[in-house]
C-alpha positions as CSV (number, residue, x, y, z in Angstrom):
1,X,169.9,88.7,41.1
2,X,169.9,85.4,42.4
3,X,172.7,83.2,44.0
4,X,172.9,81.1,41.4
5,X,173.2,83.5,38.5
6,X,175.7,86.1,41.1
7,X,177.8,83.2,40.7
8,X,177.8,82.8,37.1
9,X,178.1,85.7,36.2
10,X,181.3,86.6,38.5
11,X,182.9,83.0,37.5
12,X,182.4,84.3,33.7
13,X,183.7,87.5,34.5
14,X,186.3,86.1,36.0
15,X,187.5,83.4,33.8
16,X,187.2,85.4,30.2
17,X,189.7,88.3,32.1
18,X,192.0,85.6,33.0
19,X,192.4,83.5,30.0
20,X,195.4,85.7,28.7
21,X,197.0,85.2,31.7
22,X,196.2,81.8,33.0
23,X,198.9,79.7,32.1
24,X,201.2,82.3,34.2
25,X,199.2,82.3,37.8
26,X,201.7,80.9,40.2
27,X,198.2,78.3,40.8
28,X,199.5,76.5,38.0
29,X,202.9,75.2,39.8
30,X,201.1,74.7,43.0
31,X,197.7,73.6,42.5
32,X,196.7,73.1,38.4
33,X,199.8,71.0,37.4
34,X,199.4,68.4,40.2
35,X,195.6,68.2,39.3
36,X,196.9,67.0,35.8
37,X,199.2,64.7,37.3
38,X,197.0,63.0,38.9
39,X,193.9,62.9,36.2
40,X,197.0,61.0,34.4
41,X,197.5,58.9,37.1
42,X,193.9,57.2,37.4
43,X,193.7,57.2,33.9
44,X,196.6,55.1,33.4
45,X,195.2,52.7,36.4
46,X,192.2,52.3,34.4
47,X,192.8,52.6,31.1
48,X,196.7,52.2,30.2
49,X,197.3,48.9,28.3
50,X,194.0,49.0,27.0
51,X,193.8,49.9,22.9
52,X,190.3,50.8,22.4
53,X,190.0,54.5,22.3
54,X,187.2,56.2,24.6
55,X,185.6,59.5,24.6
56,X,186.4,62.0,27.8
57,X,185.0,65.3,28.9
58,X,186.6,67.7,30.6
59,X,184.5,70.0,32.2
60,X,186.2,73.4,33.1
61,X,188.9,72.9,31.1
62,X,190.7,76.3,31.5
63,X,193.0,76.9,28.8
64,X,193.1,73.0,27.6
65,X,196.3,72.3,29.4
66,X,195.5,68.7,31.1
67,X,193.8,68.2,27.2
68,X,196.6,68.9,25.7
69,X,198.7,66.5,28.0
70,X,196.5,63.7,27.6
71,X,196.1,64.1,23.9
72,X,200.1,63.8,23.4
73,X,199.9,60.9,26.0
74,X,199.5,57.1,24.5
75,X,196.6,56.9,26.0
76,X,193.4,56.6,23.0
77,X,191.5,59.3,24.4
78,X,189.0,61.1,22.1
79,X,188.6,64.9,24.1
80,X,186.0,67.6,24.4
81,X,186.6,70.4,26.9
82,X,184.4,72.8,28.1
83,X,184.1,75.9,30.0
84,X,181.5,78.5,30.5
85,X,183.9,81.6,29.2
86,X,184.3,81.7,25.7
87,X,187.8,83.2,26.2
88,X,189.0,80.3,27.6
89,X,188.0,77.7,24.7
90,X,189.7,80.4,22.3
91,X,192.7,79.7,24.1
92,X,192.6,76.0,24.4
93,X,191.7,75.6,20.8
94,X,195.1,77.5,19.8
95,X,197.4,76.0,22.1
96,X,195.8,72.5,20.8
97,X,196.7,73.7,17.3
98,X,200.4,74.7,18.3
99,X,201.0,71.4,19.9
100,X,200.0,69.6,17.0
101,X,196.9,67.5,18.7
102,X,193.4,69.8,17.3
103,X,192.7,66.5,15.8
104,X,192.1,64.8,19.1
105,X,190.4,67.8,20.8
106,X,187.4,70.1,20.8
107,X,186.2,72.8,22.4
108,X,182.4,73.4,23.6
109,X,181.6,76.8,25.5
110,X,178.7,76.0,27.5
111,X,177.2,75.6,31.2
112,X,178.4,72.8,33.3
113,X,175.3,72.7,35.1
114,X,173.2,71.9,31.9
115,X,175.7,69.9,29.8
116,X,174.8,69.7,26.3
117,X,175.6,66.6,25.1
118,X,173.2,63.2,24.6
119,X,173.1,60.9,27.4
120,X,175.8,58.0,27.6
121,X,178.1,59.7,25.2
122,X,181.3,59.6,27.3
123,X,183.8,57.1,29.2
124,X,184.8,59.3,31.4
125,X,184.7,62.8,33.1
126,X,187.1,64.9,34.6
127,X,187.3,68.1,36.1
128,X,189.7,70.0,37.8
129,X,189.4,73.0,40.2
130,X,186.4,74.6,38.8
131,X,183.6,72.7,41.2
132,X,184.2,75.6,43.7
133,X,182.2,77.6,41.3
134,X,179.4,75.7,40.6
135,X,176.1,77.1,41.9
136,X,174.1,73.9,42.2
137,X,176.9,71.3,42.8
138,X,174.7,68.3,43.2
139,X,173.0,69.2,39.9
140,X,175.7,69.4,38.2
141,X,177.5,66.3,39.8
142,X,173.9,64.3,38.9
143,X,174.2,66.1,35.2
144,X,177.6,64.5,35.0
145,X,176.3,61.1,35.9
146,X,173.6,61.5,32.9
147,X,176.3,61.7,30.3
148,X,178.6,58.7,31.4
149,X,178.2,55.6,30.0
150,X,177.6,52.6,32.7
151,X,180.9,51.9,34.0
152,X,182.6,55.3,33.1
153,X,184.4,57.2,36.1
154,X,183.9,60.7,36.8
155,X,187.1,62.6,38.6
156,X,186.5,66.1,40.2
157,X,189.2,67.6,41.9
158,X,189.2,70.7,44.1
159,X,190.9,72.5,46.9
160,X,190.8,70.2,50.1
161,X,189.6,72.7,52.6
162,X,189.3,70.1,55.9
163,X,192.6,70.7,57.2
164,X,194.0,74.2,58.7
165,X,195.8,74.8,55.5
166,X,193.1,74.2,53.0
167,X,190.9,75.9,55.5
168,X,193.2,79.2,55.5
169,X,193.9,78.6,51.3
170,X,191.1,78.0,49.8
171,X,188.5,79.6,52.8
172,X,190.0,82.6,54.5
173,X,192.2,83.4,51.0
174,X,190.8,82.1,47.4
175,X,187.3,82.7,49.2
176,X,187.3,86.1,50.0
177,X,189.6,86.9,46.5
178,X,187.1,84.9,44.1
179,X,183.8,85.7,46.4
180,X,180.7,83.6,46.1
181,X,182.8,80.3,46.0
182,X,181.7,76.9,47.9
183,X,184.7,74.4,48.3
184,X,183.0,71.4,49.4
185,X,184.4,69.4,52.2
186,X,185.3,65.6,52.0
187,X,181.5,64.8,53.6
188,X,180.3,66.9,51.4
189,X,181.5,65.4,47.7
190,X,181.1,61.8,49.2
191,X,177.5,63.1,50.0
192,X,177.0,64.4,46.0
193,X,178.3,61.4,44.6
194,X,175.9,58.9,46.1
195,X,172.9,61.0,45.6
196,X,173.9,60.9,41.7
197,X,174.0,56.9,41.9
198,X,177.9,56.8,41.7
199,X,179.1,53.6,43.3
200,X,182.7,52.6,44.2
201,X,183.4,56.1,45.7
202,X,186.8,56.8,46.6
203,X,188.6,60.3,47.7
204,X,192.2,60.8,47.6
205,X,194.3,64.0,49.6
206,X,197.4,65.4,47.6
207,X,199.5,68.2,48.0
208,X,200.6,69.8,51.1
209,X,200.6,73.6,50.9
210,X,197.9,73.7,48.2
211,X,196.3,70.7,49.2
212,X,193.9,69.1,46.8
213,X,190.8,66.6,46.7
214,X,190.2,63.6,44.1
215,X,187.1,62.3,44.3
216,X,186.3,59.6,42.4
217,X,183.3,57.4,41.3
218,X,181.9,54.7,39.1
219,X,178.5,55.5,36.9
């Protein structure tokens, strides 16, 4: 089997296991719910004040937590997420439904590396803690780019492994547990986001003991 489908496959495997579970994992207080926090935060920048709605896609979108924040949130987004186990979108739609916000979400289970959706149909992208996963990072980063309307931002966050405690967290520890994992380094994202045809790129450290990389850019 190839690199590229060994990593699939073991993300899949992975992911529909852990949907029952997710919302639990101790990853949520230290790394997922700071993610959120600061997907708000840009989005506000950018967007708060302004009434026209606009269409985002969350790619990786776990059990639809940051979806369900930012579709209870003033903000006018319109919200698809998706991720590549099935599980996962089962669980996001319900927890959409209990929190009284389906009607500003959907769910699509499908391969980030091949998104399938028309191009220009979104304002914006986010995704949060899934890149690490991704095969073919520049494909997907350029596949990202294909779907964003001129102007829209795409966000990825994911473990900042250029320090000694990112190295030993997200190298020496969520490395070895999740196996056939690439966290890219700061060079690295910079590095994907130009060769997309991003412009305006900017990256942003958070977080101490989990520390985490924003990385943001303008289609």
């Amino acid at each position: 089997m190839s690199r590229e489908r060994t990593m699939k496959a073991l993300a899949k495997e992975e992911f529909e296991a852990w949907a029952g579970t997710y919302d639990r994992s101790l990853l949520n207080r230290f790394l997922f719910q700071p993610s959120y926090r600061m997907f708000l935060e840009e989005l506000y920048a950018w967007r708060g004040g302004n009434p026209e709605p606009f269409d985002l896609l969350d790619v990786g979108c776990g059990t639809g937590t940051f979806d369900a924040m930012l579709a209870g949130s003033p903000l006018p987004a319109r919200v698809v997420g998706l991720d590549y186990a099935e599980a996962m979108c089962r669980v996001a739609a319900e927890k959409a439904r209990h929190a009284g916000v389906a009607d500003r979400l959907r769910y699509v289970n499908a391969d980030s590396q091949h998104l399938p959706f028309a191009d220009a149909s979104f304002d914006a992208i986010t995704c949060s803690n899934s890149f690490h996963h991704y095969p073919d990072q520049p494909a997907v980063v350029r596949d990202m780019k294909r779907v964003l309307r001129p102007g829209g931002r795409l966000m990825i966050i994911d473990g900042f492994r250029d320090n000694i405690i990112g190295h030993v967290c997200f190298d020496m520890i969520i490395g070895r547990v999740e196996k056939q994992v690439h966290h890219a380094t700061w060079k690295q994202m910079d590095a994907h986001f130009r060769a997309a045809g991003f412009r305006d790129i900017r990256r942003r450290k958070f977080s101490f003991w989990m520390p985490g990389l924003l990385t943001v850019g303008t289609a």
